[in-house]
C-alpha positions as a Markdown table, in Angstrom:
| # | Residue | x | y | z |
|---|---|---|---|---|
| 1 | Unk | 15.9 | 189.5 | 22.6 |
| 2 | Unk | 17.0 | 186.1 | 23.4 |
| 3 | Unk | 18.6 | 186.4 | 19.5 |
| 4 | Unk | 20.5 | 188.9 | 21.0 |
| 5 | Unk | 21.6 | 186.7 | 24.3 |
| 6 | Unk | 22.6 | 183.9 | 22.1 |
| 7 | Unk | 24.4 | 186.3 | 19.8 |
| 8 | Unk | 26.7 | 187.6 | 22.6 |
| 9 | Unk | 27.5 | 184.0 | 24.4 |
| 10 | Unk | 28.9 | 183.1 | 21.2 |
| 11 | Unk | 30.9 | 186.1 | 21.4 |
| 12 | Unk | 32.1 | 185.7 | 24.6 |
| 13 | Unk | 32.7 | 181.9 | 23.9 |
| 14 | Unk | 35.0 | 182.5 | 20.6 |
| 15 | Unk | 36.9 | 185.5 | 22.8 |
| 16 | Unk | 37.5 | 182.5 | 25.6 |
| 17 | Unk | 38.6 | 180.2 | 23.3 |
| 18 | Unk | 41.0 | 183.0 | 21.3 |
| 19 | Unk | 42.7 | 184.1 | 24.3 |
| 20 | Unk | 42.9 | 180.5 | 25.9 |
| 21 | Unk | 45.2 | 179.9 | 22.1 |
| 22 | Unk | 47.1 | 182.9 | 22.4 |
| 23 | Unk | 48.4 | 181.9 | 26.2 |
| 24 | Unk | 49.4 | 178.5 | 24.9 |
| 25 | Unk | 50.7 | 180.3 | 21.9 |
| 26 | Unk | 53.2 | 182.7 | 24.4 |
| 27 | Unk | 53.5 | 179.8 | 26.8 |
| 28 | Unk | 55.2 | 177.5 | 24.4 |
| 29 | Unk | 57.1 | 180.1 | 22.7 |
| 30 | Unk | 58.3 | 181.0 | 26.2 |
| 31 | Unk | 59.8 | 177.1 | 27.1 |
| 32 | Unk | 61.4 | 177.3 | 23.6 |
| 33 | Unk | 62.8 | 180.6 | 24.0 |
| 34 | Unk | 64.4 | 178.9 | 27.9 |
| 35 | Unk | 65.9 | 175.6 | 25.8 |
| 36 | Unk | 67.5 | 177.6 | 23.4 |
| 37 | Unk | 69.0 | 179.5 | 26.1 |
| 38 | Unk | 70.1 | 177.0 | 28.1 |
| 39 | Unk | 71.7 | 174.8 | 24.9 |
| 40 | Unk | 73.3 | 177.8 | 23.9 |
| 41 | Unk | 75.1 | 178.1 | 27.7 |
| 42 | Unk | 75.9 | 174.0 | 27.1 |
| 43 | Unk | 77.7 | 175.1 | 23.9 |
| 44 | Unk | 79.8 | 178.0 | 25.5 |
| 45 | Unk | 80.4 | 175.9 | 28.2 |
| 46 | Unk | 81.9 | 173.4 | 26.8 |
| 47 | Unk | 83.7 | 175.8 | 24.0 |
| 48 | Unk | 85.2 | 177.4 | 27.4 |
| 49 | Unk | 86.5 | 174.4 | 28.5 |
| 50 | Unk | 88.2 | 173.4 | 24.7 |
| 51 | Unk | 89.9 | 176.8 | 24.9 |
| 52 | Unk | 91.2 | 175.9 | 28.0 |
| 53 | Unk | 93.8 | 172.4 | 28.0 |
| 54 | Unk | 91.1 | 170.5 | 25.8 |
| 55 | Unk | 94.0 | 170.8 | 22.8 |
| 56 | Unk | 96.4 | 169.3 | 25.2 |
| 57 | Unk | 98.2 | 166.0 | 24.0 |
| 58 | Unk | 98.1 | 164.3 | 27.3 |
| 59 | Unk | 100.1 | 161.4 | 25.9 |
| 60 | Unk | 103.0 | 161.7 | 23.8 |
| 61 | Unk | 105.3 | 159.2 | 21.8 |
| 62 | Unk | 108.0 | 159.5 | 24.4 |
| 63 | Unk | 110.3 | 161.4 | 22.0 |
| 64 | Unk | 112.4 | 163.9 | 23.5 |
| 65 | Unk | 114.4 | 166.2 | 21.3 |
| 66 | Unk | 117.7 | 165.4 | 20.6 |
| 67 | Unk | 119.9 | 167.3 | 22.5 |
| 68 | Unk | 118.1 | 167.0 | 26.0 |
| 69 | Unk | 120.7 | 165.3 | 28.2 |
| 70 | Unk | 119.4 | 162.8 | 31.1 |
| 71 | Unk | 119.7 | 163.7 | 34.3 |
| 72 | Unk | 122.5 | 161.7 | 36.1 |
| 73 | Unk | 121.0 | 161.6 | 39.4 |
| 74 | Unk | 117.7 | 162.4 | 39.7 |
| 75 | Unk | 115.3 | 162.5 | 43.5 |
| 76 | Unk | 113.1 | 160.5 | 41.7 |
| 77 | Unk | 114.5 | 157.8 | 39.1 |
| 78 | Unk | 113.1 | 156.2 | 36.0 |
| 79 | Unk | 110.5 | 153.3 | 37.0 |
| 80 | Unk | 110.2 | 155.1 | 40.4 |
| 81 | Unk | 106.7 | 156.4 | 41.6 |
| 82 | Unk | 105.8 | 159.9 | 42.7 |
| 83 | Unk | 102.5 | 161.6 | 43.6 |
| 84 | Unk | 101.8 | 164.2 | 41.2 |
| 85 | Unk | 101.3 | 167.9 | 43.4 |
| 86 | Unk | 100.8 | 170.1 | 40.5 |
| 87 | Unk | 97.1 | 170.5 | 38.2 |
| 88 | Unk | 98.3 | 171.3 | 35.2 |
| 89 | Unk | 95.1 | 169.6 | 33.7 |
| 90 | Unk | 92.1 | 168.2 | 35.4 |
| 91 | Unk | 92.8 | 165.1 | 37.3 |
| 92 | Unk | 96.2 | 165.3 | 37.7 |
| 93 | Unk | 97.2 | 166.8 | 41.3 |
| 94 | Unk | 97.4 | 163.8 | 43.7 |
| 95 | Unk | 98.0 | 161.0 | 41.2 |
| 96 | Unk | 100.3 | 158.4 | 41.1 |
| 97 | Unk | 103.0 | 158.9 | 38.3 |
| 98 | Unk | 105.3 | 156.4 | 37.1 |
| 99 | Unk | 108.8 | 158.2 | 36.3 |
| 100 | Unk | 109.5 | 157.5 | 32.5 |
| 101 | Unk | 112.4 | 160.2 | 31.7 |
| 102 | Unk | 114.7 | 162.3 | 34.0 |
| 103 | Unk | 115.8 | 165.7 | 32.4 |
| 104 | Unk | 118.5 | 167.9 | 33.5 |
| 105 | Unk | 117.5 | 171.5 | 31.6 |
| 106 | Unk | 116.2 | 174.9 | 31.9 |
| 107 | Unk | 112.1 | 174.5 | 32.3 |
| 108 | Unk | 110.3 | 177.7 | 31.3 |
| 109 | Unk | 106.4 | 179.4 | 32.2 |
| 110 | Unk | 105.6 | 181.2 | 28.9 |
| 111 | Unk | 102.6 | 183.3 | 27.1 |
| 112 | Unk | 102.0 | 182.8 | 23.8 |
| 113 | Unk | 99.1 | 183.2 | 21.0 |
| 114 | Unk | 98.3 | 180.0 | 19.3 |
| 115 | Unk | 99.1 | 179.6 | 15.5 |
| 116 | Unk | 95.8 | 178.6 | 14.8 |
| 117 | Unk | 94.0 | 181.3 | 16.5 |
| 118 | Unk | 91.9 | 182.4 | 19.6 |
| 119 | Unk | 92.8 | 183.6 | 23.3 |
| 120 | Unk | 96.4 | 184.4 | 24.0 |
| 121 | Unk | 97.9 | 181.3 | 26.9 |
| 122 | Unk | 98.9 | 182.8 | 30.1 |
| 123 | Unk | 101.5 | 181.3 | 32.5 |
| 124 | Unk | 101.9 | 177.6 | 30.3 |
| 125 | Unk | 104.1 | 175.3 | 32.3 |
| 126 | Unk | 106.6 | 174.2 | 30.8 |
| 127 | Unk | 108.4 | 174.1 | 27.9 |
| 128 | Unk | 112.0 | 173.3 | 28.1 |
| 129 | Unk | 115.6 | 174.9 | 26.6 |
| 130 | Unk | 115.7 | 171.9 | 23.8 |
| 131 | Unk | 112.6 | 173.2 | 22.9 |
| 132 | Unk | 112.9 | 176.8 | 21.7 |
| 133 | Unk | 114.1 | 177.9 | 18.8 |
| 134 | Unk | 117.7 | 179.3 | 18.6 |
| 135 | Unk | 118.4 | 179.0 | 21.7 |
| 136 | Unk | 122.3 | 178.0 | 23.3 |
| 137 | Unk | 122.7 | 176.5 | 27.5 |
| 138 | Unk | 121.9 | 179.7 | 29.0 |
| 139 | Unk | 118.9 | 180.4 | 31.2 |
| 140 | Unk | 116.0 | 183.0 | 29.3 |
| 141 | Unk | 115.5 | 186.0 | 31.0 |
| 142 | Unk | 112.0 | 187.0 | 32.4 |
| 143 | Unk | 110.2 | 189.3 | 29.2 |
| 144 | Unk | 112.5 | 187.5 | 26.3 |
| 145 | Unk | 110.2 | 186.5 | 22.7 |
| 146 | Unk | 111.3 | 183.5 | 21.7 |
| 147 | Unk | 109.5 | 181.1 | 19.4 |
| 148 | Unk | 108.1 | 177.8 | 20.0 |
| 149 | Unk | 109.7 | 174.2 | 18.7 |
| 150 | Unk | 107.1 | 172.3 | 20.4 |
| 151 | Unk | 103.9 | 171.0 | 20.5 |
| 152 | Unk | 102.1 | 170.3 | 23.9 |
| 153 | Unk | 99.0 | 171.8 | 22.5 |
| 154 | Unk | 97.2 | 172.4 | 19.3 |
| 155 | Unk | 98.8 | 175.9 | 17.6 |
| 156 | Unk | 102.1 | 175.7 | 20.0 |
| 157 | Unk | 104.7 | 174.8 | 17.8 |
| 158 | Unk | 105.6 | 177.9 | 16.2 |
| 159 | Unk | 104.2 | 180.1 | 18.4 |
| 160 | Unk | 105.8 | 183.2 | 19.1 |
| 161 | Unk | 105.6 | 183.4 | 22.9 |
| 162 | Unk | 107.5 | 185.3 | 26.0 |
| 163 | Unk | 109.3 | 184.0 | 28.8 |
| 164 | Unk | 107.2 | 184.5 | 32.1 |
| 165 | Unk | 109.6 | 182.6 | 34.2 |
| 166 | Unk | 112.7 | 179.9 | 34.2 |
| 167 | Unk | 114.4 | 177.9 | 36.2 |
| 168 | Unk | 117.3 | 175.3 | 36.2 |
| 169 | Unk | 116.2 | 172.0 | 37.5 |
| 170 | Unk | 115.2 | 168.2 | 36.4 |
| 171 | Unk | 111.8 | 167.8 | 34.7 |
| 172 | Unk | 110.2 | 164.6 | 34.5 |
| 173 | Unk | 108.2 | 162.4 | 31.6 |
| 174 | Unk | 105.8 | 160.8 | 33.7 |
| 175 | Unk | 102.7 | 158.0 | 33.3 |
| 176 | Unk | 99.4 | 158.6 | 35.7 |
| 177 | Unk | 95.8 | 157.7 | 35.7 |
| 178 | Unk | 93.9 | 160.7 | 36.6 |
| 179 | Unk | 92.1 | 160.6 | 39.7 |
| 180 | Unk | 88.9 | 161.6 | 37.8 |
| 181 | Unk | 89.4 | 158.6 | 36.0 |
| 182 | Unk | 89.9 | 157.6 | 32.2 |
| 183 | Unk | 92.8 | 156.2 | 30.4 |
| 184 | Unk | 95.9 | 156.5 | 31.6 |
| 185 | Unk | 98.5 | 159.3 | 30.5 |
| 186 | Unk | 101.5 | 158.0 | 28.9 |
| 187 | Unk | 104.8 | 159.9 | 28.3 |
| 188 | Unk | 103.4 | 163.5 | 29.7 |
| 189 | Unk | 105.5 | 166.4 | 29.2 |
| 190 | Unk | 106.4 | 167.6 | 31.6 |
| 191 | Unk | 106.6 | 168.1 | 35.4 |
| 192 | Unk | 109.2 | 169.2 | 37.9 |
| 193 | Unk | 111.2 | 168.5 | 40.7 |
| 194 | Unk | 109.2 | 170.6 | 42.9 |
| 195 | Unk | 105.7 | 169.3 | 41.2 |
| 196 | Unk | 106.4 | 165.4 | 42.6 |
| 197 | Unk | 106.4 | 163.8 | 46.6 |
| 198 | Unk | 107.6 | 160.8 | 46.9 |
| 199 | Unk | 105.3 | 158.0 | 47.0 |
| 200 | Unk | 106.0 | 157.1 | 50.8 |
| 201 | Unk | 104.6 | 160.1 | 52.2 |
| 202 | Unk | 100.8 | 159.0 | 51.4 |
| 203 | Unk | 101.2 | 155.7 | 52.7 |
C-alpha cells in the first residue's frame, strides 16, 4: 500500500514538473514569436520611409542645365533669405533658405515609375522645362508623357513620367538647415515663388 502511495507521488511529481517545461517551452516561444513581429514592423517601417524621399539627393553640385536662363528680377535674389513654406521632405517647411539660383522657366508636378523599380511617384514637385526631354519654350499640357532628363531621385532620370500640372514662374536653388536638424542642404532643386516668405515676416 504505501508502495503504491509512493508510486503515484512520483507520478504526480514528474507530471508537475513536465507541464511546468512545457509552459516555459510555449512561454518563450510566445516572446520570440512578439520580437520577430515587431522587428519585422521596424524593417517595413523603415522600407516605407526609403520608398518615400529617402532616394532624394538633397544636395546637388549646383549644376543647372545649360539652357536654363536666370531670372532677371527675381522677389527673392541670390544671397537673399527666405523661409521655406513648402515640405517637400521632412524638415523643410519653416526653414531658413539661403537663395543660391534664380530661374525663370516652366516648373512642372509629374507621376512617373522609377527606372529602377517599385511604387509609381505621385504629384513630384518639380522638375523644370530644361529638364525634359525634347521639349521646346512652351508650357506641357496637363496628361502629356514626356520623359525624364533629370535626376532628383534615384530611378528619375529616364523615367517616363506624365505631366500632373505646370506653371510659368521663377524656381529657386536654395541652402537650409532642416529644422529637424542635420547637415545642411546645399544647392536643392528646386522650390518656387509661391513656396518662399520673405524672411521679415517671422521676425
Amino acid at each position: 500500500m504505501k508502495l503504491k502511495k509512493i508510486f503515484v507521488v512520483i507520478i504526480a511529481v514528474i507530471s508537475l514538473i513536465t507541464l511546468s517545461a512545457c509552459s516555459g517551452n510555449n512561454e518563450e516561444q510566445g516572446l520570440e514569436n512578439s520580437n520577430n513581429a515587431k522587428t519585422e514592423s521596424n524593417n517595413n517601417e523603415t522600407e516605407n520611409e526609403s520608398d518615400s524621399h529617402g532616394d532624394m539627393n538633397h544636395s546637388s553640385s549646383g549644376e543647372v542645365p545649360k539652357a536654363l536662363k536666370s531670372s532677371e528680377n527675381p522677389t527673392y535674389e541670390v544671397g537673399s533669405k527666405a523661409i521655406v513654406e513648402t515640405d517637400h521632405m521632412k524638415g523643410m517647411k519653416g526653414a531658413e533658405a539661403t537663395i543660391v539660383g534664380a530661374y525663370s522657366t516652366n516648373a512642372y508636378a509629374i507621376s512617373y515609375t522609377p527606372t529602377t523599380g517599385g511604387e509609381r511617384v505621385d504629384n513630384h514637385k518639380w522638375v523644370i522645362q530644361e529638364e525634359i526631354k525634347d521639349t521646346d519654350n512652351e508650357i506641357l499640357n496637363t496628361g502629356t508623357e514626356v520623359t525624364l532628363d533629370a535626376d532628383h531621385m534615384k530611378g528619375m532620370e529616364g523615367a517616363d513620367a506624365t505631366i500632373d500640372s505646370g506653371e510659368n514662374t521663377t524656381v529657386y536653388m536654395i541652402d537650409y538647415t532642416p529644422t529637424t536638424g542635420g547637415e545642411e542642404v546645399t544647392n536643392h532643386k528646386w522650390v518656387t515663388e509661391n513656396e518662399l516668405s520673405p524672411l521679415d515676416e517671422y521676425k
